[in-house]
N, C-alpha and C positions, 0 to 999 in steps of 0.2 A: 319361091323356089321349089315348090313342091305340085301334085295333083292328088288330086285327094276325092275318092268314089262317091259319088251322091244319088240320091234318089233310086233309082232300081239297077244301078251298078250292081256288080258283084263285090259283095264286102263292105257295102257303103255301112250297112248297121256297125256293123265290128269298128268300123275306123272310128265311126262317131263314138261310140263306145270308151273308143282307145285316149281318144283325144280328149272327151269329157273327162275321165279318169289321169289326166296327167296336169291340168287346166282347173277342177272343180273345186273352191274355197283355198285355190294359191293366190298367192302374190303372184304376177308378171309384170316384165320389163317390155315395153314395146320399141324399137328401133325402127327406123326408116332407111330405109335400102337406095339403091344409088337414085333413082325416081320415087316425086311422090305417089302416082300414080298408075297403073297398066292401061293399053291401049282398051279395056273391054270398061275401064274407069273404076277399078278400085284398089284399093289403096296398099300400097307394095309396103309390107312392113314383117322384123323377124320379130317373131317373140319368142323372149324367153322366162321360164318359168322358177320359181324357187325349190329345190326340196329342200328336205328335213333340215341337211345340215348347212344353210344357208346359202349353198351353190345354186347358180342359176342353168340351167340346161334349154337349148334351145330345142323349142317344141318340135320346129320343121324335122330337123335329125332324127330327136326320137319316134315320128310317128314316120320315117321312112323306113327308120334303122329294124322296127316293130312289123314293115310290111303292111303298116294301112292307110301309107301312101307312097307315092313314085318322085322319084326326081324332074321336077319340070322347069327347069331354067332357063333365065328369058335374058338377055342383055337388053339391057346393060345391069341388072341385077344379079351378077354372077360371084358374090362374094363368099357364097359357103358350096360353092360346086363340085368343087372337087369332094367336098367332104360330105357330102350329100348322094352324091354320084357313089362315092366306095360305099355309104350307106348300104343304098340300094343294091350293089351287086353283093354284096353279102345276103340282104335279106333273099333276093332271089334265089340265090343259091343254096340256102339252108332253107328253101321256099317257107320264111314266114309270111303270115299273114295273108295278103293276098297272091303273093306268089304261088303258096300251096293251094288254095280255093280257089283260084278263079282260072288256072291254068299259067302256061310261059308267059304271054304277053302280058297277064295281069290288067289292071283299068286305068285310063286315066280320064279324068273329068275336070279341065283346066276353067271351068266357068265356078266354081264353086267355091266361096270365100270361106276360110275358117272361123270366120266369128263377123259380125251385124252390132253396130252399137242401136241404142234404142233410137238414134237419130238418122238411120237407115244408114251409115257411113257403114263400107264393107273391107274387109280387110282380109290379106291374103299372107302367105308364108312368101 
Protein backbone atom coordinates (compact mmCIF):
# COMPACT_ATOMS: atom_id res chain seq x y z
CA UNK A 1 0.00 0.00 0.00
CA UNK A 2 2.70 2.36 0.01
CA UNK A 3 6.02 3.78 -2.48
CA UNK A 4 8.78 4.11 -0.93
CA UNK A 5 12.08 6.21 -2.71
CA UNK A 6 14.96 4.10 -3.77
CA UNK A 7 18.18 4.21 -5.26
CA UNK A 8 18.96 8.09 -6.34
CA UNK A 9 15.32 9.19 -5.53
CA UNK A 10 15.04 12.11 -3.55
CA UNK A 11 14.92 11.02 0.12
CA UNK A 12 15.61 7.40 -0.66
CA UNK A 13 18.75 7.51 2.27
CA UNK A 14 16.31 9.24 4.93
CA UNK A 15 13.41 6.61 4.30
CA UNK A 16 15.74 3.75 4.59
CA UNK A 17 17.02 5.30 7.40
CA UNK A 18 13.33 5.91 8.76
CA UNK A 19 12.33 2.55 8.19
CA UNK A 20 15.59 0.69 9.44
CA UNK A 21 14.94 2.70 12.86
CA UNK A 22 11.31 1.68 13.35
CA UNK A 23 12.01 -2.43 12.09
CA UNK A 24 15.76 -2.93 13.67
CA UNK A 25 15.94 -5.75 16.75
CA UNK A 26 11.81 -5.54 16.91
CA UNK A 27 9.45 -8.09 16.81
CA UNK A 28 7.14 -8.02 13.65
CA UNK A 29 3.84 -9.47 12.77
CA UNK A 30 3.62 -10.16 8.85
CA UNK A 31 -0.16 -10.21 7.46
CA UNK A 32 -1.05 -11.10 3.92
CA UNK A 33 -3.31 -8.57 2.06
CA UNK A 34 -6.29 -9.47 -0.04
CA UNK A 35 -3.55 -11.22 -2.97
CA UNK A 36 -0.59 -13.26 -2.30
CA UNK A 37 1.05 -11.66 -4.67
CA UNK A 38 1.49 -7.98 -7.23
CA UNK A 39 1.46 -8.12 -10.75
CA UNK A 40 5.47 -7.05 -10.79
CA UNK A 41 5.47 -10.67 -8.41
CA UNK A 42 6.17 -9.81 -5.01
CA UNK A 43 4.58 -10.53 -2.18
CA UNK A 44 1.75 -8.04 -1.05
CA UNK A 45 1.96 -8.25 2.83
CA UNK A 46 1.45 -5.40 5.96
CA UNK A 47 3.77 -5.44 8.66
CA UNK A 48 3.43 -4.68 11.77
CA UNK A 49 5.95 -3.89 14.18
CA UNK A 50 5.97 -4.05 18.22
CA UNK A 51 7.07 -1.11 20.41
CA UNK A 52 8.10 -0.66 23.96
CA UNK A 53 4.73 -1.18 25.32
CA UNK A 54 3.64 -4.19 23.52
CA UNK A 55 1.33 -2.52 20.75
CA UNK A 56 2.09 -3.32 17.45
CA UNK A 57 2.00 -0.36 14.90
CA UNK A 58 1.80 -0.92 11.24
CA UNK A 59 5.01 0.01 9.57
CA UNK A 60 3.34 1.05 6.06
CA UNK A 61 1.51 4.13 8.29
CA UNK A 62 4.32 5.16 10.10
CA UNK A 63 6.70 5.50 7.42
CA UNK A 64 3.99 7.45 5.22
CA UNK A 65 2.54 9.39 8.28
CA UNK A 66 6.92 10.36 8.81
CA UNK A 67 6.81 11.37 4.92
CA UNK A 68 9.51 8.75 3.68
CA UNK A 69 6.92 7.28 1.74
CA UNK A 70 3.56 8.03 -0.27
CA UNK A 71 0.44 6.27 -0.49
CA UNK A 72 0.33 3.73 -3.46
CA UNK A 73 -2.72 1.58 -3.38
CA UNK A 74 -3.48 -1.17 -5.69
CA UNK A 75 -6.70 -3.16 -5.63
CA UNK A 76 -7.64 -5.14 -4.64
CA UNK A 77 -5.27 -4.44 -1.70
CA UNK A 78 -7.03 -1.57 -0.49
CA UNK A 79 -7.57 -2.31 3.18
CA UNK A 80 -5.61 0.47 5.07
CA UNK A 81 -6.41 3.29 2.20
CA UNK A 82 -8.22 5.38 3.65
CA UNK A 83 -5.87 5.65 6.45
CA UNK A 84 -2.88 5.72 4.57
CA UNK A 85 -4.26 8.32 2.20
CA UNK A 86 -5.07 10.81 5.44
CA UNK A 87 -1.62 9.77 6.39
CA UNK A 88 -0.16 11.25 3.64
CA UNK A 89 -2.15 14.43 3.28
CA UNK A 90 -1.08 15.42 6.52
CA UNK A 91 2.54 14.54 5.98
CA UNK A 92 2.37 16.74 2.89
CA UNK A 93 0.90 19.28 4.28
CA UNK A 94 3.10 19.85 7.25
CA UNK A 95 5.72 18.91 4.21
CA UNK A 96 7.36 16.08 6.38
CA UNK A 97 9.86 14.23 5.12
CA UNK A 98 9.77 14.00 1.72
CA UNK A 99 7.30 16.30 1.04
CA UNK A 100 9.67 19.27 2.40
CA UNK A 101 12.89 17.78 0.39
CA UNK A 102 12.00 16.80 -2.58
CA UNK A 103 9.29 19.51 -3.36
CA UNK A 104 5.03 19.13 -3.95
CA UNK A 105 4.96 16.05 -5.93
CA UNK A 106 7.44 14.25 -3.71
CA UNK A 107 8.73 10.44 -5.21
CA UNK A 108 7.36 7.50 -5.89
CA UNK A 109 9.15 4.35 -6.59
CA UNK A 110 6.43 1.41 -6.88
CA UNK A 111 9.29 -1.24 -7.99
CA UNK A 112 10.90 -1.22 -4.49
CA UNK A 113 10.19 -4.02 -1.82
CA UNK A 114 10.49 -3.15 1.74
CA UNK A 115 12.39 -5.88 2.90
CA UNK A 116 14.16 -9.33 0.69
CA UNK A 117 14.30 -12.61 2.77
CA UNK A 118 17.67 -14.45 2.42
CA UNK A 119 15.69 -16.79 -0.01
CA UNK A 120 15.24 -13.75 -2.42
CA UNK A 121 11.33 -13.83 -1.54
CA UNK A 122 10.40 -9.79 -1.66
CA UNK A 123 7.96 -8.29 0.16
CA UNK A 124 6.05 -5.14 0.00
CA UNK A 125 3.78 -2.72 2.28
Amino acid sequence: GIDVPSGDDCYAAEATEIHRSLVAGRNVKIERQATDVDARGNWVRDVWVEQDDGRYVLVAHQLVEQGAATAGISEPNTRFASWLRGAEAVAQAEARGLWGACGETGTQSSDTPLAVTADGRRFSA
